[in-house]
C-alpha positions in Angstrom: -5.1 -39.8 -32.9 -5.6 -41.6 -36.5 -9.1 -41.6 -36.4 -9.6 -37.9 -35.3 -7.4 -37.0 -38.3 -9.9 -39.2 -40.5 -12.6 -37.7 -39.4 -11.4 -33.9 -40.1 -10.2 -34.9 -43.2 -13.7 -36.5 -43.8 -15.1 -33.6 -43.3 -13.4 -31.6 -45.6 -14.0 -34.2 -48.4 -17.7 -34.0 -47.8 -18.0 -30.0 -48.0 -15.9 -30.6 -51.3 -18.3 -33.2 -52.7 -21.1 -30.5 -51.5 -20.1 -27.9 -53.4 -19.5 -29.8 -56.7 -23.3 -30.6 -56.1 -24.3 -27.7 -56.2 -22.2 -26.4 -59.0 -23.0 -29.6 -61.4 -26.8 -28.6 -60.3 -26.8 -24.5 -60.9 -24.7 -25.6 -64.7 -27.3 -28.3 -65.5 -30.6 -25.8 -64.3 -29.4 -23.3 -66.8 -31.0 -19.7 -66.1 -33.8 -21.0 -64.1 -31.7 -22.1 -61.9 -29.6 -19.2 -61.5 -31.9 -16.6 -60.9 -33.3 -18.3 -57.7 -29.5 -19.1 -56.1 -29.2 -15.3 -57.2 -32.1 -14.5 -54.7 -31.4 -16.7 -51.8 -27.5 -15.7 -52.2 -29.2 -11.9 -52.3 -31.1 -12.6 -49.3 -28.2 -14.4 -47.1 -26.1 -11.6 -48.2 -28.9 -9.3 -46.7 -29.1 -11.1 -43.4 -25.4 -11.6 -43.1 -25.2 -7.7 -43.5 -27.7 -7.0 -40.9 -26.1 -9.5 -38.1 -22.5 -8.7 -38.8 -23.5 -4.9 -38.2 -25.3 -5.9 -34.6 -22.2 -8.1 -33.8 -19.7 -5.0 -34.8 -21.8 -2.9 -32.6 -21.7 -5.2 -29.3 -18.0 -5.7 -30.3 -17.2 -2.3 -30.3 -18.8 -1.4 -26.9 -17.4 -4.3 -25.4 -14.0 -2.9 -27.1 -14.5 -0.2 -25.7 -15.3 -1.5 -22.1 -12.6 -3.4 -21.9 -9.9 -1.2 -22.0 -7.7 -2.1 -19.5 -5.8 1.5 -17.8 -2.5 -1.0 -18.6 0.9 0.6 -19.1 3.2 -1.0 -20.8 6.8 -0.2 -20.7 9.5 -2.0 -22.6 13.2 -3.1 -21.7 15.4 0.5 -20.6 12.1 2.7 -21.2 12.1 3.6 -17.4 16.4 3.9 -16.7 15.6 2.5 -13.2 18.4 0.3 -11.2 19.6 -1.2 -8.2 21.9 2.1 -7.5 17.8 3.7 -7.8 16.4 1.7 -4.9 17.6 2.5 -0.9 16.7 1.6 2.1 16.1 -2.2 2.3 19.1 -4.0 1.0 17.6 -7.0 2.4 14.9 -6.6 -0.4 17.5 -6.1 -3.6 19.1 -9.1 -2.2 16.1 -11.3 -2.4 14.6 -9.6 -5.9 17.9 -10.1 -7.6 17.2 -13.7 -7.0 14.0 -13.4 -9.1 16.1 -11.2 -11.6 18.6 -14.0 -12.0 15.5 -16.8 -13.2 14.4 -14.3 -15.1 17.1 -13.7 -17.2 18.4 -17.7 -17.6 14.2 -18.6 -18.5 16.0 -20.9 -20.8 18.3 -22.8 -19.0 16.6 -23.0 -16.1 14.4 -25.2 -18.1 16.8 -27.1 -19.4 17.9 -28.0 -16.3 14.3 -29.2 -15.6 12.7 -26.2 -13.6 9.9 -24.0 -14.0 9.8 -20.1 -14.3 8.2 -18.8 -11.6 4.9 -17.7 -11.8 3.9 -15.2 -9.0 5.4 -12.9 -6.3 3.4 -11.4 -4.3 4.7 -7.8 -2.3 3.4 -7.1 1.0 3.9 -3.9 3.1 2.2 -0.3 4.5 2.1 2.3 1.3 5.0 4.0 0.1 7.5 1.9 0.6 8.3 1.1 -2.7 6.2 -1.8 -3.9 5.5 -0.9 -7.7 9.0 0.9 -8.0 10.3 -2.5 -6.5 8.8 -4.1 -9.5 9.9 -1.7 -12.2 13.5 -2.1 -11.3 13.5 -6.3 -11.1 11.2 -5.3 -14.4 14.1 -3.4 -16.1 16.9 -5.2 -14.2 16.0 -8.1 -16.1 15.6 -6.8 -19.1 12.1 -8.1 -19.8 8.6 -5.7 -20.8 6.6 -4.6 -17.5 2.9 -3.9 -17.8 1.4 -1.9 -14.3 -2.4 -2.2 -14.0 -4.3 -1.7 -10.7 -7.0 -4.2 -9.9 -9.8 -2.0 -9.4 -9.4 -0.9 -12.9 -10.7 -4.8 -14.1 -14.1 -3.9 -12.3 -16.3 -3.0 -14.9 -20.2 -2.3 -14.5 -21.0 -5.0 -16.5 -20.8 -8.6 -15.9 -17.5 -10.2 -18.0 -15.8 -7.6 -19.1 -13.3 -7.5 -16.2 -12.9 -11.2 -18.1 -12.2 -9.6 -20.7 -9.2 -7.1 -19.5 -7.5 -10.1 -17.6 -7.4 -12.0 -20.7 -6.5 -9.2 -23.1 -3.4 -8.6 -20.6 -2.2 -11.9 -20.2 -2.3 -12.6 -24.0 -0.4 -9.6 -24.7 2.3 -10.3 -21.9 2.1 -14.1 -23.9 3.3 -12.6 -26.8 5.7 -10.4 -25.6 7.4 -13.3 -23.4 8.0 -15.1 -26.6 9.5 -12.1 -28.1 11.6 -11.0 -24.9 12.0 -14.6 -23.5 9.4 -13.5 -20.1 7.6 -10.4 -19.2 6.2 -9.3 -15.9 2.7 -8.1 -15.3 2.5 -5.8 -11.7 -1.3 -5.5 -10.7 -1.3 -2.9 -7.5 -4.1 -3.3 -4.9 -4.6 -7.3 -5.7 -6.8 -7.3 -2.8 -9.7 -5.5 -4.8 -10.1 -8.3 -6.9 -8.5 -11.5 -4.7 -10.5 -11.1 -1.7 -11.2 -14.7 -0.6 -14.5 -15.9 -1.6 -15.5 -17.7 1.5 -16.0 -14.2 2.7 -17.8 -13.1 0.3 -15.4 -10.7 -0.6 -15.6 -11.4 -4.3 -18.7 -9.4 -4.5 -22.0 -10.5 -6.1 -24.0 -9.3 -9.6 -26.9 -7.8 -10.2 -29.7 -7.0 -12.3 -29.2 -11.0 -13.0 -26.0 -11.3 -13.0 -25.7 -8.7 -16.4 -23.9 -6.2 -13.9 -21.6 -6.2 -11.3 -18.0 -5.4 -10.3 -16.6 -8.8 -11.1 -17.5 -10.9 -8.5 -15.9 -14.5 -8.3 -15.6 -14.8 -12.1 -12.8 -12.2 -11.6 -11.3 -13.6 -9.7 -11.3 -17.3 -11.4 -10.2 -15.7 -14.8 -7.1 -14.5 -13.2 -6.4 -17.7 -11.2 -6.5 -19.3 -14.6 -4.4 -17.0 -16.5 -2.2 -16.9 -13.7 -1.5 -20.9 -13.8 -3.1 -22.2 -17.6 -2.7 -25.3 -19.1 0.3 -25.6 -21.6 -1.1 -24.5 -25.1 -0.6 -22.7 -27.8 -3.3 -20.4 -28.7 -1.8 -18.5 -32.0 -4.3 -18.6 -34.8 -0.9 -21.4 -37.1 -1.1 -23.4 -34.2 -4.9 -23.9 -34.5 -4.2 -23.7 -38.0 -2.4 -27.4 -37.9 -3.9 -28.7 -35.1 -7.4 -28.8 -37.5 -5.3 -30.1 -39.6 -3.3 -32.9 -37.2 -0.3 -32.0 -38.2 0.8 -30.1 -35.2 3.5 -32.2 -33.3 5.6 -29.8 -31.1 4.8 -30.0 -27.5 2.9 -26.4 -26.4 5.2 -24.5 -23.8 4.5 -22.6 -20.7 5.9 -18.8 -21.4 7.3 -17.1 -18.7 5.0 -14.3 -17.5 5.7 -13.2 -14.0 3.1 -11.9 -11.9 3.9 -9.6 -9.3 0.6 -8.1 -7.2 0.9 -6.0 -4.4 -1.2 -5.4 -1.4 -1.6 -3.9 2.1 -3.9 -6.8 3.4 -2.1 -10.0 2.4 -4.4 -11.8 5.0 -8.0 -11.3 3.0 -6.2 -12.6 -0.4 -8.3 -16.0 -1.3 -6.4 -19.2 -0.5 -6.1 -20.2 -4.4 -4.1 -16.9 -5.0 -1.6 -18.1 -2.4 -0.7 -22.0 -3.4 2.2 -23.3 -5.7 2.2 -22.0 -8.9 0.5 -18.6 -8.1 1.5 -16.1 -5.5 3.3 -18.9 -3.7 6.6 -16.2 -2.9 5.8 -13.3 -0.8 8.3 -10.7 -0.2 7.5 -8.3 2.9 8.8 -4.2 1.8 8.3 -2.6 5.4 9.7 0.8 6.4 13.4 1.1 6.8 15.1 1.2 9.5 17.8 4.4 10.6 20.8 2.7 7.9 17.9 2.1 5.3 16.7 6.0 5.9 20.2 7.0 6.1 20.9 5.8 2.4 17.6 7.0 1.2 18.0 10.6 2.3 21.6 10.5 0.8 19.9 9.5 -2.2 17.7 12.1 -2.1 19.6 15.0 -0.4 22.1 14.8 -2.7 19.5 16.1 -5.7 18.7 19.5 -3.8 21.1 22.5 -2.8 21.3 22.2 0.8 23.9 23.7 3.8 25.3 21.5 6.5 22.4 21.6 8.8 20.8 19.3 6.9 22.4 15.9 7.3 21.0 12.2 6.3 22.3 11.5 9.9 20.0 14.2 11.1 16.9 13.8 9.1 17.0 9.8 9.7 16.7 10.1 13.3 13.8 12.5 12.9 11.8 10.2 10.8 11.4 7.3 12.4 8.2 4.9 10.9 8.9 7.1 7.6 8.5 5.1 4.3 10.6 6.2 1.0 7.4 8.0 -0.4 7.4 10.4 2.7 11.2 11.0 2.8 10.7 11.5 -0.6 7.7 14.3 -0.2 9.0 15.9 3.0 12.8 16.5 1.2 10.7 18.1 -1.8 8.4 20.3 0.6 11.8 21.7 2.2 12.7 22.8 -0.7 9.2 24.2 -1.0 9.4 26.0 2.3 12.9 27.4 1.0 12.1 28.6 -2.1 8.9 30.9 -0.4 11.2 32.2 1.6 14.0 33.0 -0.9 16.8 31.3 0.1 19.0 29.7 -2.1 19.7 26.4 0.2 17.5 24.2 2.1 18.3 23.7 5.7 17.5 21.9 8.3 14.8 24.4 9.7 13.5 23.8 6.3 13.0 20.1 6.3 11.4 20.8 10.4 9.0 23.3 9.2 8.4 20.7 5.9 7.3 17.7 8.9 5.3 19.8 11.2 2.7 20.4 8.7 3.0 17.1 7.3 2.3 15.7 10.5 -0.3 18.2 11.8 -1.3 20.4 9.4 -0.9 23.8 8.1 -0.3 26.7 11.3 -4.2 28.1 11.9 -3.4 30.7 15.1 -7.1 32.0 16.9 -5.7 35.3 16.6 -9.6 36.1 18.2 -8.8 34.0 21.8 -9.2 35.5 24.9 -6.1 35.8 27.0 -7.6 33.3 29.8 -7.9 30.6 26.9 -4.3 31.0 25.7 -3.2 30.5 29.6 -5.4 27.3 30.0 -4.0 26.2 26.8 -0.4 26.4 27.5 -0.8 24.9 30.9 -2.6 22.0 29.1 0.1 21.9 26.8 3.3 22.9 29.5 1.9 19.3 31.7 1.8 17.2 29.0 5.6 18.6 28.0 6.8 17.8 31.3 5.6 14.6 31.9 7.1 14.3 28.7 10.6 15.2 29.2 10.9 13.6 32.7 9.2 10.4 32.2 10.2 8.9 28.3 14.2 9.7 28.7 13.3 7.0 25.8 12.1 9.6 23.7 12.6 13.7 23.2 10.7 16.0 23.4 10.1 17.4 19.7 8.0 20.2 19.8 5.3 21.9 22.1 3.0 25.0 20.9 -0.2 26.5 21.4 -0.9 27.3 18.4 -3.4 26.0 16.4 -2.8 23.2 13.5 -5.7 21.3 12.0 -8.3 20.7 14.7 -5.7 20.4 17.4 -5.6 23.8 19.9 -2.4 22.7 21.2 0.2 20.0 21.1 3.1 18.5 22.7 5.4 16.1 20.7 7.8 13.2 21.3 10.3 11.6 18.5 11.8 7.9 19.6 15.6 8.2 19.9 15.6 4.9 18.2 13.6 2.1 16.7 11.9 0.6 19.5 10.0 -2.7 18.9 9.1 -3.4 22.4 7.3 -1.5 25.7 7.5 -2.3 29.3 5.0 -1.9 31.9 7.6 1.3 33.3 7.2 2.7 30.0 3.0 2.0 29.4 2.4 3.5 33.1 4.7 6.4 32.0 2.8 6.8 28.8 -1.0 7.0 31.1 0.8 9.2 33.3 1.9 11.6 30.8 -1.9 11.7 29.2 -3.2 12.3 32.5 -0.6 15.0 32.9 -2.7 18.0 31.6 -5.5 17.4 33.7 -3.1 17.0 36.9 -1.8 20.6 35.9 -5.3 22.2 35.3 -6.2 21.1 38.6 -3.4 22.0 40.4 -2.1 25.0 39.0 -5.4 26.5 37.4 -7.8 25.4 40.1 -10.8 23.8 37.3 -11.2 21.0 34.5 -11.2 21.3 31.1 -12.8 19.5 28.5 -9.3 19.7 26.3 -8.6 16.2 28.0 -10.9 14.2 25.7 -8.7 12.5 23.8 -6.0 12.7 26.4 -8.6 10.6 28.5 -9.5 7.9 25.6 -5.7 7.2 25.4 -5.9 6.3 28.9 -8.0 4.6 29.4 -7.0 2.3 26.5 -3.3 2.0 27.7 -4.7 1.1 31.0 -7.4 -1.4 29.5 -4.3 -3.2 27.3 -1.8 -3.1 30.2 -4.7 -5.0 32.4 -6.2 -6.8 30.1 -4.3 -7.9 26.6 -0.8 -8.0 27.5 -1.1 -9.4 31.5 1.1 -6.6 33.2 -1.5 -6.6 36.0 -2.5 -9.3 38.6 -4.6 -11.1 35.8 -2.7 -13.2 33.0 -6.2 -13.2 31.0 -6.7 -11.9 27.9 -9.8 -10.2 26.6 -8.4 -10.8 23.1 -9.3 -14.8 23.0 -12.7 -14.5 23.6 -14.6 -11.3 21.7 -14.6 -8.1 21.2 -12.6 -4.6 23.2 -16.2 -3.5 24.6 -17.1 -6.6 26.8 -13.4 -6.8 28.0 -13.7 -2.8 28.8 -16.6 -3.5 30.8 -15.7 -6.5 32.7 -12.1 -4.4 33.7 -13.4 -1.3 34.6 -13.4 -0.9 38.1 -9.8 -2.1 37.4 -8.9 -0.2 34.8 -10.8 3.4 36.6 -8.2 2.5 39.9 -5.2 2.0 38.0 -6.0 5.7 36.5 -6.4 7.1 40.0 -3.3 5.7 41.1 -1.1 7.1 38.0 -2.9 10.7 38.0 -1.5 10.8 41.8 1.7 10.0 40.8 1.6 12.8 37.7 -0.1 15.1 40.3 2.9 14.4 43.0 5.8 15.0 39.5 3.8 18.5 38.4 3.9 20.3 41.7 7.6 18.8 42.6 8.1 20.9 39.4 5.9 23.3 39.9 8.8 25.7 38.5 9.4 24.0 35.2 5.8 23.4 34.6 5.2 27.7 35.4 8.1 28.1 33.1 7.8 26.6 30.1 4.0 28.0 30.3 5.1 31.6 30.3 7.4 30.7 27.5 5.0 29.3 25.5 2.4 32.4 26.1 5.0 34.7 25.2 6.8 32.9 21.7 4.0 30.5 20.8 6.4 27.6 20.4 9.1 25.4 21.9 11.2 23.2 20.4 12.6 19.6 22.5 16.4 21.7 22.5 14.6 25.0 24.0 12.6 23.1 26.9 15.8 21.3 27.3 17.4 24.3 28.0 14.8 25.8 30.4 15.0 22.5 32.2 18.9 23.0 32.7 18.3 26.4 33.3 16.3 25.7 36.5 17.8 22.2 37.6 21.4 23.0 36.4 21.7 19.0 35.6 21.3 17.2 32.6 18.8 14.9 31.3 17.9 12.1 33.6 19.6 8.4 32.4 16.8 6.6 30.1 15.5 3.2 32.3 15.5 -0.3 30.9 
């Protein structure tokens, strides 16, 4: 340490000495003298000019390049709280953790830990992954800066470098200020694809433009996890000058990424020190939907049709964003119609066409294709309603929405995280259940079955050959691809349909009544709600519902 102080303060006594040379030498020359340092100080002064001017150039396009699409919002900008995020309790309870070594940054050291430096959110979209991070963001009273990954991509070669350093020294600066900050980059996986897979991406044009590539993704493995040092211009300042002796600290920057595809992420985004917490925001379940639609429902003028009770059981799999959408498009619907309340028909109408689309009726189709299409449709219905007691029956019509003629739809009763082989042979049967009707009833085949026949076929090639509910335990899984597997079952796989279109055929024409029924019904209103076919089926059977099967 002694002798790199002598030798920087042996410089500086040598550029002295050098420039009382020179003066002694320009006072001693006398005119002579001066008029040529004149010159060659006119003639630096020129070039200097000219190179500053090319470097202010490629500085300012670079400048400009680099602009990171980076919000940053301060402590109480965004309001947003606990009370403002439902549905997964289980999550709060686990972020307030992080909220809590956020706020004590300072004795948490003290006590001989480290801030942490990464959290990494996994989970389908919508469920609140970025509004997760605002609220831990505001919660804990620090500044929050939102970037997306794919906006670091640049078409030139480093300047994705660039942004990632620009962000984390301005998330450096306000830690010191605000004691940490968090930085939320969305879609991680653009940028922190592993590179054994080449998912980095490559350069071009030799290497002067590309999308990133690896050096991307280094940059922000190294801001993510730096050395400790201190980079402000006082502390360079005095370490020229040896007379820095205060330890450089770590500052507590947060990152917080969030992705659909946690398993593509490179390795050295996942060890200690990066994203080595991972917090998994899936879809909640009936008491998470429950308190999201009270959240929501409560914002809108509604009657008592409309229940959180009533809309959680009807949107099973949902995610916050789409409660959030569907409660807005119900309010939509009601509005066009001009009512003063949302109800319940409201919200119904508000998930048909989010789920299938905008009502397109063929107001040009023959009679004989209506009939055919609501015998299709009538088979599938009950199949439906007689075989998945499991499920209900949620709405059958024959008219068209998106590039569907017809449909018949089921709603779990529940969350279900498990299938028998009952329910999977139920499920082929109830595909095949159309064609069993058109043949039975109609007397030809249609080609509507397509896709009723593709979802056959694969239910029948997982039941024989992934999940061993036939005579085989093997699994086409462990050794390559669907196609070979297909092919080596299908002898199997063609029998096991033949013996569940039997069984459909044998349940259609034992119901030959309900089946004729619901068909008229359908011809005649267009639609039929799971309550309305209930109805018919109590109608003709006088008995209820048959007892759901474990």
């Amino acid at each position: 340490m002694k002798t790199y102080r002598w030798i920087k303060w042996r410089k500086l006594l040598l550029w002295l000495a050098a420039l009382l040379l020179i003066a002694f030498l320009l006072i001693a020359g006398g005119p002579t003298a001066w008029g040529i340092a004149i010159s060659i100080l006119n003639v630096a002064i020129q070039l200097l000019f000219a190179m500053l001017f090319m470097i202010i150039q490629f500085v300012a396009l670079f400048w400009f390049l680099a602009r990171g699409r980076t919000y940053w919002i301060l402590p109480g900008e965004t309001g947003t709280t606990w009370d403002d995020y439902r549905g997964n309790p289980e999550i709060v309870e686990n972020a307030e953790r992080i909220v809590t070594l956020l706020k004590g940054v300072k004795e948490f050291k003290e006590m001989g830990g480290e801030a942490i430096r990464g959290l990494l959110l996994c989970g389908p979209p919508g469920t609140g992954k970025s509004y997760l991070a605002q609220v831990i963001a505001n919660e804990a009273q620090v500044p929050f800066a939102y970037a997306s990954a794919p906006s670091f991509q640049n078409m030139f070669f480093g300047v994705g470098n660039l942004k990632v350093m620009g962000l984390y020294k301005k998330a450096r600066k306000l830690a010191k200020v605000y004691g940490a900050c968090i930085i939320f980059i969305d879609e991680i996986d653009a940028i922190g694809m592993s590179r054994q897979t080449g998912g980095a991406g490559g350069g071009m044009l030799g290497g002067l433009m590309g999308m990133g590539g690896s050096g991307l993704l280094n940059e922000l493995l190294l801001q993510m996890d730096p050395p400790n040092i201190d980079n402000s211009w006082f502390a360079k300042l005095l370490r020229s000058l040896g007379l820095r002796r205060k330890k450089a600290e770590r500052l507590a920057v947060l990152t917080i990424g969030a992705t659909n595809l946690p398993d593509v992420l490179d390795q050295a985004l996942l060890r200690p020190g990066r994203f080595d917490r991972k917090l998994w925001v899936d879809s909640p379940d009936y008491d998470g939907r429950v308190d999201v639609f009270q959240y929501y429902l409560k914002k809108i003028k509604r009657d008592v049709t409309l229940t959180p009770e009533r809309a959680a059981l009807d949107t099973i799999g949902y995610s916050p964003a789409q409660i959030k959408h569907i409660v807005n498009e119900s309010v939509v619907i009601a509005h066009q119609r001009g009512a003063q309340l949302s109800t319940y028909e409201d919200f119904r109408a508000a998930m048909e066409t989010y789920e299938w689309g905008l009502k397109q009726p063929l107001r040009s189709m023959s009679d004989d294709e209506k009939r055919n299409i609501a015998y299709h449709e009538a088979g599938h219905a009950v199949a439906q309603f007689l075989l998945k007691p499991y499920e209900r029956v949620w709405k059958v019509t024959i008219i068209r929405r998106g590039g569907a003629l017809g449909l018949a739809a089921t709603k779990p009763t529940h969350e279900r995280y498990n299938r028998s082989d009952r329910e999977i042979l139920a499920e082929i049967q109830v595909c095949l259940a159309a064609r069993a009707v058109e043949e039975e009833f109609l007397g030809k085949k249609l080609n509507g079955v397509t896709s009723d026949l593709e979802q056959a076929t694969q239910l029948a090639g997982a039941y024989l050959g992934i999940v061993g509910m036939g005579d085989d335990l093997f699994s086409w899984l462990a050794v390559g691809s669907h196609s070979d597997g297909f092919r080596a079952l299908r002898t199997k796989i063609n029998m096991l349909l033949k013996e569940e279109m039997l069984k459909v055929k044998q349940l259609v024409v034992e119901n030959a009544e309900f089946v004729h029924t619901i068909a008229a019904e359908l011809l005649k209103r267009g639609d039929l709600t799971g309550e309305e076919i209930e109805q018919i089926h109590n109608r003709i059977y006088h008995q209820e519902r048959p007892e759901s099967f474990e």
